[in-house]
C-alpha positions in Angstrom: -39.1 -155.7 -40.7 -40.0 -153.1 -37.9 -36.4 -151.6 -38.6 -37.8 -151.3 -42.1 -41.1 -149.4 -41.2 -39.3 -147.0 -39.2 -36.9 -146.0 -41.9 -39.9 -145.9 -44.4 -41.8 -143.4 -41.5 -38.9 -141.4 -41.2 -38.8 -140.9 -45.1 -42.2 -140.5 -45.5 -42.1 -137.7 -42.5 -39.3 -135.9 -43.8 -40.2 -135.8 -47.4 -43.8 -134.5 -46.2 -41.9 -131.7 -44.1 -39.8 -130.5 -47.1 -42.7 -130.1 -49.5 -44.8 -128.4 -46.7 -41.6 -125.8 -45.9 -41.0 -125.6 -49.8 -44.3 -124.3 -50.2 -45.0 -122.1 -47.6 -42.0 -120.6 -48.6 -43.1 -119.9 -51.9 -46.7 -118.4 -50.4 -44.3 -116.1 -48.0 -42.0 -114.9 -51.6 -45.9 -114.2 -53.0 -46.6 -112.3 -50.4 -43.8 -110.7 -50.4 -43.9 -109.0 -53.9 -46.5 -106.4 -51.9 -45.5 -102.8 -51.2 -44.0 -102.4 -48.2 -46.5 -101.7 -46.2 -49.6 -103.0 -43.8 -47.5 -105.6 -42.3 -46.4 -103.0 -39.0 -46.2 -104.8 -35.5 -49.4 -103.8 -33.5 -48.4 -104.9 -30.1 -50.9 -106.0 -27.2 -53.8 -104.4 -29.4 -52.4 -107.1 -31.9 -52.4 -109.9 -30.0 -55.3 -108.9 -28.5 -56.9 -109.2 -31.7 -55.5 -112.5 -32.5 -56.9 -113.8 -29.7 -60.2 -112.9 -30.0 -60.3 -113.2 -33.5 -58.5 -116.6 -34.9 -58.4 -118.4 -31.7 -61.7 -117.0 -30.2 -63.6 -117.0 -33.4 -65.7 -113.3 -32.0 -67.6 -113.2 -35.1 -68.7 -116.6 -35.7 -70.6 -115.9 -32.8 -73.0 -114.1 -34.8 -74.8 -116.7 -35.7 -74.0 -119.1 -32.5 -75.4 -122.2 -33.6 -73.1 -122.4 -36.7 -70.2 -121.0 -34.6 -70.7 -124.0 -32.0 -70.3 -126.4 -35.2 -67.5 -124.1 -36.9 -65.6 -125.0 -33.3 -66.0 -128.6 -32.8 -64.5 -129.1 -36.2 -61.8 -126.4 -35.1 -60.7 -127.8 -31.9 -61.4 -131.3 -32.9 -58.5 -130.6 -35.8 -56.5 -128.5 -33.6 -56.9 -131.1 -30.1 -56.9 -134.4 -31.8 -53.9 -133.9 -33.6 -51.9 -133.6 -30.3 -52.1 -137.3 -30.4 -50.1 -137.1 -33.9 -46.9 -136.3 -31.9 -47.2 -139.9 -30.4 -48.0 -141.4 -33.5 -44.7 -139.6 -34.6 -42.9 -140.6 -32.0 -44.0 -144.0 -32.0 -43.2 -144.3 -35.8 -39.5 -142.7 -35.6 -38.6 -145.3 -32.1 -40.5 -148.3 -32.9 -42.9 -148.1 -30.0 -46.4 -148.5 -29.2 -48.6 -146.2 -27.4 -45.4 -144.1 -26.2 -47.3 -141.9 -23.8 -49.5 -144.7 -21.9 -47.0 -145.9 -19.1 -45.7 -142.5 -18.7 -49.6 -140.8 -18.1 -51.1 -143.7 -16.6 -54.7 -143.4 -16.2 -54.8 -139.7 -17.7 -53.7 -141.6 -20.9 -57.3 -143.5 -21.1 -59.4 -140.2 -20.5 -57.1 -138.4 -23.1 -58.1 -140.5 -25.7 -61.3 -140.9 -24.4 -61.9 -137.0 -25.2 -60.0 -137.2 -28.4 -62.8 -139.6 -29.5 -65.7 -137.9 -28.7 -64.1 -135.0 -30.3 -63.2 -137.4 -33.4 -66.9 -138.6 -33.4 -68.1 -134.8 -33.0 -66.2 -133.8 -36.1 -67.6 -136.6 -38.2 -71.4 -135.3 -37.1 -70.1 -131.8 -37.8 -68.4 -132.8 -41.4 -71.7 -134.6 -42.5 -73.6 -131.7 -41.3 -71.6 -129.2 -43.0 -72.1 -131.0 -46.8 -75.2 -130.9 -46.0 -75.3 -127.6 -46.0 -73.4 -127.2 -49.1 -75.5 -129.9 -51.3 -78.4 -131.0 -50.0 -80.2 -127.3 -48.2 -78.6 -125.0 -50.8 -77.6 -122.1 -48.4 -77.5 -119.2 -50.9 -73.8 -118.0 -50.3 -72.7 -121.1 -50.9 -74.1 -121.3 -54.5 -72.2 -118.2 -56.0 -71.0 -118.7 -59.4 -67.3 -117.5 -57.9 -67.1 -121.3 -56.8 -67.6 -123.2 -59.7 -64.6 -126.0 -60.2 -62.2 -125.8 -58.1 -63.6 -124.0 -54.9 -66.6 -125.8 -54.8 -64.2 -129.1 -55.0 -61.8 -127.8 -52.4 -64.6 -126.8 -50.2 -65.9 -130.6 -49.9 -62.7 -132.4 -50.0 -61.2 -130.9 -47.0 -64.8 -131.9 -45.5 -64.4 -135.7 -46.9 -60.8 -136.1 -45.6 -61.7 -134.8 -42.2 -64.3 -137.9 -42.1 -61.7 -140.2 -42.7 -59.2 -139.1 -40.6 -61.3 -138.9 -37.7 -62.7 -142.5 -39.1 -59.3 -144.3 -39.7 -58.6 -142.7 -35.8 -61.1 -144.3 -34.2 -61.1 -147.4 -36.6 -57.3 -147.5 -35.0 -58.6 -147.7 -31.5 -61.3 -150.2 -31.8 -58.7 -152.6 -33.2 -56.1 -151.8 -30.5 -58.1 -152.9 -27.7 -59.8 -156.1 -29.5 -56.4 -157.1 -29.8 -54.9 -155.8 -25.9 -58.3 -157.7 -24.6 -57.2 -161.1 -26.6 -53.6 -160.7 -25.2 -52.1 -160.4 -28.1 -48.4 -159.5 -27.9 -47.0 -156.0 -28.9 -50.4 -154.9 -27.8 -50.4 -155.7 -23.8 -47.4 -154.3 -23.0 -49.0 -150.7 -22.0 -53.1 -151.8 -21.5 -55.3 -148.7 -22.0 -58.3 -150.6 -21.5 -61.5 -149.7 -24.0 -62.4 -146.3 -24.8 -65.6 -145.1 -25.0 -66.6 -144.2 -28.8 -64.2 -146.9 -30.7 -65.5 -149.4 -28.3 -68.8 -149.0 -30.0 -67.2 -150.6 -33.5 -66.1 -153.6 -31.4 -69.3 -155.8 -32.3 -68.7 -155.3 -36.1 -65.3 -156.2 -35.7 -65.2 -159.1 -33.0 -65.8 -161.8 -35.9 -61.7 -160.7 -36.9 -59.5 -163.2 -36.4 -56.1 -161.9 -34.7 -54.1 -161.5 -37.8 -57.5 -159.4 -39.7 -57.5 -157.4 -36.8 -53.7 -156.9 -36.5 -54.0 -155.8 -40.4 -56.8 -153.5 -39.9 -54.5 -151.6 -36.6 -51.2 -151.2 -38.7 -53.1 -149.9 -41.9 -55.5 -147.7 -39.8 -52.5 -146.3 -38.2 -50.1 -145.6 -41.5 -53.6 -144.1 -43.3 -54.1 -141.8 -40.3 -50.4 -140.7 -40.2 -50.3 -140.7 -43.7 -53.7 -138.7 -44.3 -52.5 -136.2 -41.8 -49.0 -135.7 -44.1 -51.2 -135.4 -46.8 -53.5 -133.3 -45.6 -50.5 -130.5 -44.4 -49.8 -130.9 -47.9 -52.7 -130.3 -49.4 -53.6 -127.5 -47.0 -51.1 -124.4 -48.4 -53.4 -124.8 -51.9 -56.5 -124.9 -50.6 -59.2 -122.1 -49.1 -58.1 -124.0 -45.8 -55.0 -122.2 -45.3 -56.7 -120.0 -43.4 -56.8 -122.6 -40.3 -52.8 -121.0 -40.2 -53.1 -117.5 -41.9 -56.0 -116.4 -39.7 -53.6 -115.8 -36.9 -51.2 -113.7 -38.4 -54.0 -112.1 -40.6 -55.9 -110.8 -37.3 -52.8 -109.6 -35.4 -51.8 -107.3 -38.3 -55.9 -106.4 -39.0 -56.4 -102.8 -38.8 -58.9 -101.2 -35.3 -62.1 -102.0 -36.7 -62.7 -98.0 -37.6 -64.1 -99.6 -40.8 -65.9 -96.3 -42.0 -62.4 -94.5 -42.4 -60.3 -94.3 -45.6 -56.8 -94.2 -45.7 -55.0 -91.1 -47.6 -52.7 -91.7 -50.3 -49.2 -91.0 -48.6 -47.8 -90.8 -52.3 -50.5 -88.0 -53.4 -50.3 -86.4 -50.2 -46.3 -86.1 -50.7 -46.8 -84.8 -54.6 -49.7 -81.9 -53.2 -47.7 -80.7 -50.4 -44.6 -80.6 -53.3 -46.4 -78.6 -55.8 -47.5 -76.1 -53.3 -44.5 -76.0 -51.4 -41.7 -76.9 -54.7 -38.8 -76.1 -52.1 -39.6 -79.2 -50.0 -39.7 -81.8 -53.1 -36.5 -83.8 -53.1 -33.8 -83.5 -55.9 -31.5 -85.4 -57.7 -32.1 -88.5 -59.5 -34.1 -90.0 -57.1 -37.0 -87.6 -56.2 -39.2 -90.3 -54.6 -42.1 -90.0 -57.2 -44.5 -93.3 -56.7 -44.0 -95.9 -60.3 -47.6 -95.9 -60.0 -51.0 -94.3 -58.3 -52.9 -97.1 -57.3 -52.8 -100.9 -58.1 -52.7 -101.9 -61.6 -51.2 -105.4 -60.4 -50.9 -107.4 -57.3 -47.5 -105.9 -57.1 -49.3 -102.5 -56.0 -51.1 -103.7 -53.1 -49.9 -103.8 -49.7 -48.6 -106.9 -48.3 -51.3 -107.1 -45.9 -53.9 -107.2 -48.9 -51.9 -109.9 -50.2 -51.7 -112.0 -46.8 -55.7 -111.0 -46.9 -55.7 -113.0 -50.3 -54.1 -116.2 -49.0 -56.7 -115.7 -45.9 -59.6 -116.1 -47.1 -61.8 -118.5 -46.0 -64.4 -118.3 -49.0 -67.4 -118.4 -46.3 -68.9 -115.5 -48.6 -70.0 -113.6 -45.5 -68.2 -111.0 -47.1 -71.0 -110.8 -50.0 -73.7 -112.0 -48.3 -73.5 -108.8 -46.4 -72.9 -106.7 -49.7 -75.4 -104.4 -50.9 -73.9 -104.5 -54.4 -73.6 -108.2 -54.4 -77.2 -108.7 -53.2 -78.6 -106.1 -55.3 -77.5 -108.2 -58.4 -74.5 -106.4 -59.8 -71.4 -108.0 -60.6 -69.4 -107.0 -57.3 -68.1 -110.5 -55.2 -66.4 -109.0 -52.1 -65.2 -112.6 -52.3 -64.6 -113.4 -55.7 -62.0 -110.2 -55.2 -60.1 -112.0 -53.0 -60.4 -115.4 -54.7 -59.4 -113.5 -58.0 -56.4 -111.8 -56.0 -55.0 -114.8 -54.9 -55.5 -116.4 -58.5 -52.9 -114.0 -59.9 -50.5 -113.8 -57.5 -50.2 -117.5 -57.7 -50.0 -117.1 -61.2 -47.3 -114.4 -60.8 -45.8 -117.2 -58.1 -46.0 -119.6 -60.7 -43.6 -117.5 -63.4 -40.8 -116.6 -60.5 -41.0 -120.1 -60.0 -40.8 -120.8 -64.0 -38.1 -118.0 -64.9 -35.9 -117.1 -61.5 -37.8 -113.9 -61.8 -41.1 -112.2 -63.0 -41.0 -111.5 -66.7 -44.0 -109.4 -68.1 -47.0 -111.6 -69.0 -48.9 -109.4 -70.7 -51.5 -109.7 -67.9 -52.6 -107.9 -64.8 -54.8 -108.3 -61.6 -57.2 -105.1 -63.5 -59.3 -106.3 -66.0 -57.7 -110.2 -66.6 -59.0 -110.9 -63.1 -60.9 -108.2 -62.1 -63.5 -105.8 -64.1 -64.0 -102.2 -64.0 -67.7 -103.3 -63.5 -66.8 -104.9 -60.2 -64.9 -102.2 -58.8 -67.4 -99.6 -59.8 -70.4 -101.5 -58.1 -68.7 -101.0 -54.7 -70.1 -98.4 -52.3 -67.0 -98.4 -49.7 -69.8 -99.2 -47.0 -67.4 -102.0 -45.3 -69.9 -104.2 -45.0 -67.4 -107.1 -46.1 -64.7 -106.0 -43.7 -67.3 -105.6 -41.2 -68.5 -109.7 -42.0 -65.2 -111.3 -42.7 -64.3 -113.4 -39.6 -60.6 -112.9 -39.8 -60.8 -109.2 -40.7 -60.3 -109.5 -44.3 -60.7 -105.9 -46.0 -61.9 -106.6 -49.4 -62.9 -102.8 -49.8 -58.4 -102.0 -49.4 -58.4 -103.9 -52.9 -61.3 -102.4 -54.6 -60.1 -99.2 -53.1 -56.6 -98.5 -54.7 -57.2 -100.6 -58.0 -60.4 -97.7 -58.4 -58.0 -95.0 -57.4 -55.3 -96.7 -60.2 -58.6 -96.5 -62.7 -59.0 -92.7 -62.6 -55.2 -90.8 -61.2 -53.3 -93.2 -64.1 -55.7 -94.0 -66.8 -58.5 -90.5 -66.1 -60.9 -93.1 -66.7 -64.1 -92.6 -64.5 -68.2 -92.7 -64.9 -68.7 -89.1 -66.2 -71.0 -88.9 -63.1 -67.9 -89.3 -60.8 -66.1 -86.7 -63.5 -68.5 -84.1 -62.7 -68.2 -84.9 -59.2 -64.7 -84.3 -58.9 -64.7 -81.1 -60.6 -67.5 -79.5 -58.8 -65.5 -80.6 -55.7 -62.7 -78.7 -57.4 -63.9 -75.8 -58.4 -66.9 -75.2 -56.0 -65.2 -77.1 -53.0 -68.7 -79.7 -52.7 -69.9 -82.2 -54.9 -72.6 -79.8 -56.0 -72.7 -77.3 -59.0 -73.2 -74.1 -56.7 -70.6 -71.6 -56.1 -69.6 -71.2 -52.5 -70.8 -67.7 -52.5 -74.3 -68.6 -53.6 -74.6 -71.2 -51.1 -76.6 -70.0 -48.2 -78.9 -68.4 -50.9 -81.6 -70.6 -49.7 -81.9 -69.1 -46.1 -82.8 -65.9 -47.9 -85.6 -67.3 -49.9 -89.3 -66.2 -48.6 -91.2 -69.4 -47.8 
């Protein structure tokens, strides 16, 4: 029988691994399909980043109270599941509490801390739905997360209860059962532990077999739950808990008021003023495209910045556009992002290779409307925890709107050819300028 439950653990392991690394694989092909560009090393400045950033959480601290909660849950799911690898272990050898003889005393206060982490995350989790159904915060109400995100958003929340429930569930059985001397579970004593202790009055009325029951099927739903969850977590907003790391190291210096020029139309100005430079032959390096049209236009780091997001909706919450009423969503750009490159992920996957759809990131996903209602402030790069840069999107699909289709508000038309022809967005000739110095008062 136990020879059976191993092989059964190993299965269940390994089949968890290969969907996980199957998937991940197809969110790194995704990714992928991005110009070649934005994913650079940054060194020491990067990891510095990453540091302060993912791990350190610098922007959360904005608003410290929710930051404190934002890291109990963090370190609880990061911490806790240490204890996984002897759960693993245990499942693959056939043992029990692996680590116990081997750390001794250290072993009790371990799990001791995992606990009141464990019980921490519960408060947290509660906490947390709370703040999603029963207060109302306003960013969490956006019509961007209707269905699905809204869904997502309290699932992960649910599961995280359980887990953490099922752990201590696990524990409270364990020693009930090492205090009656039953065997299997005396070998390696750990003596009680502090917060699973506290279910041992509801549970004492067990007879040795009810509580032998409750250990084993605590234990596989934990293991389980946690296989699940890695599973679950590449689809949901809660990929982030992995993405934020390499999303912060490759984040740009936070010189958020600067735009980036257009290599492409940079290369095609200095050609048409200087012809002899341009490069001949067949292959004369003229850009497919000015712009983004598609996900296929955007940098790869725009596209990593798409599997990032958290959905917090600090992003608009900070928007002037967004809280002005116009259509703009800082975060339903990156949600709607996303949404078509998995749909582009979903045809490779479908036909060995992306076949024309007849549909695009501009307009199927994204409205002019939107990207017109942005004022390139930064606000949302300036919010985003993890350095998302909403504004990169918006930014080259508006630039793909008026070099490839000429299509612009005739207020940005006139604009652009004052700025021409009179070198300043106003209808003035240079030479007049200064005329107002001369003017008697």
């Amino acid at each position: 029988m136990e020879l059976l439950q191993q092989f059964a653990f190993v299965l269940v392991t390994g089949i968890s691994v290969w969907l996980f690394n199957r998937r991940i694989r197809g969110i790194r092909r995704n990714i992928l399909l991005g110009r070649d560009h934005g994913l650079t090393s940054r060194g020491s400045e990067g990891w510095k980043q990453m540091l302060l950033l993912a791990l350190g959480q610098r922007k959360m601290f904005r608003n410290p109270l929710v930051a404190i909660l934002h890291l109990i849950i963090y370190v609880g799911f990061v911490i806790i599941n240490i204890e996984v690898l002897e759960i693993l272990l245990d499942g693959i050898l056939g043992t029990h509490r692996l680590f116990a003889p081997v750390m001794g005393v250290a072993y009790t206060g371990l799990i001791n801390a995992f606990e009141w982490l464990a019980a921490g995350v519960i408060l947290v989790c509660v906490i947390f739905l709370a703040r999603r159904h029963v207060t109302n915060v306003k960013r969490f109400q956006g019509s961007d997360l209707d269905g699905w995100p809204r869904t997502d958003a309290r699932n992960i929340l649910v599961a995280e209860i359980i887990l953490m429930t099922l752990f201590l569930l696990m524990n409270a059985a364990d020693t009930l059962l090492q205090g009656r001397g039953q065997p299997g579970y005396t070998a390696h004593p750990t003596g009680n532990f502090m917060v699973s202790s506290m279910l041992h009055p509801l549970l004492q009325i067990w007879s040795d077999s009810g509580l032998i029951a409750l250990e084993r099927t605590a234990w596989w739903l934990h293991i389980v739950g946690i296989f699940a969850f890695l599973n679950y977590l590449p689809w949901s907003k809660h990929l982030h808990i992995i993405l934020a790391f390499p999303n912060a190291y490759y984040a740009k210096p936070e010189d958020n008021g600067r735009m980036e020029n257009m290599a492409d139309i940079q290369r095609e100005v200095l050609y048409a003023m200087q012809p002899e430079l341009a490069p001949t032959g067949s292959d004369t390096g003229t850009p497919k495209r000015f712009g983004a049209k598609d996900v296929f236009d955007l940098s790869r780091k725009s596209l990593l910045d798409a599997y990032s997001c958290t959905e917090c909706g600090r992003c608009s919450s900070g928007c002037p556009a967004s809280q002005t009423g116009k259509k703009l969503s800082p975060r339903r750009i990156m949600m709607a992002t996303r949404d078509r490159l998995e749909e582009v992920g979903r045809l490779i996957d479908r036909e060995g290779e992306f076949k024309d759809d007849g549909r695009t990131l501009l307009r199927d996903h994204i409205s002019e409307e939107e990207l017109r209602a942005c004022t390139t402030c930064n606000a949302c790069v300036e919010e985003c925890p993890v350095s998302i840069r909403p504004v990169d999107i918006i930014l080259e699909m508006r630039r793909y709107l008026v070099m490839e289709e000429s299509n612009a508000p005739t207020e940005w038309t006139m604009m652009f050819g004052n700025v021409e022809n009179n070198f300043a967005p106003w209808k003035f000739s240079p030479e007049d300028r200064d005329q107002w110095t001369k003017e008697s008062s």
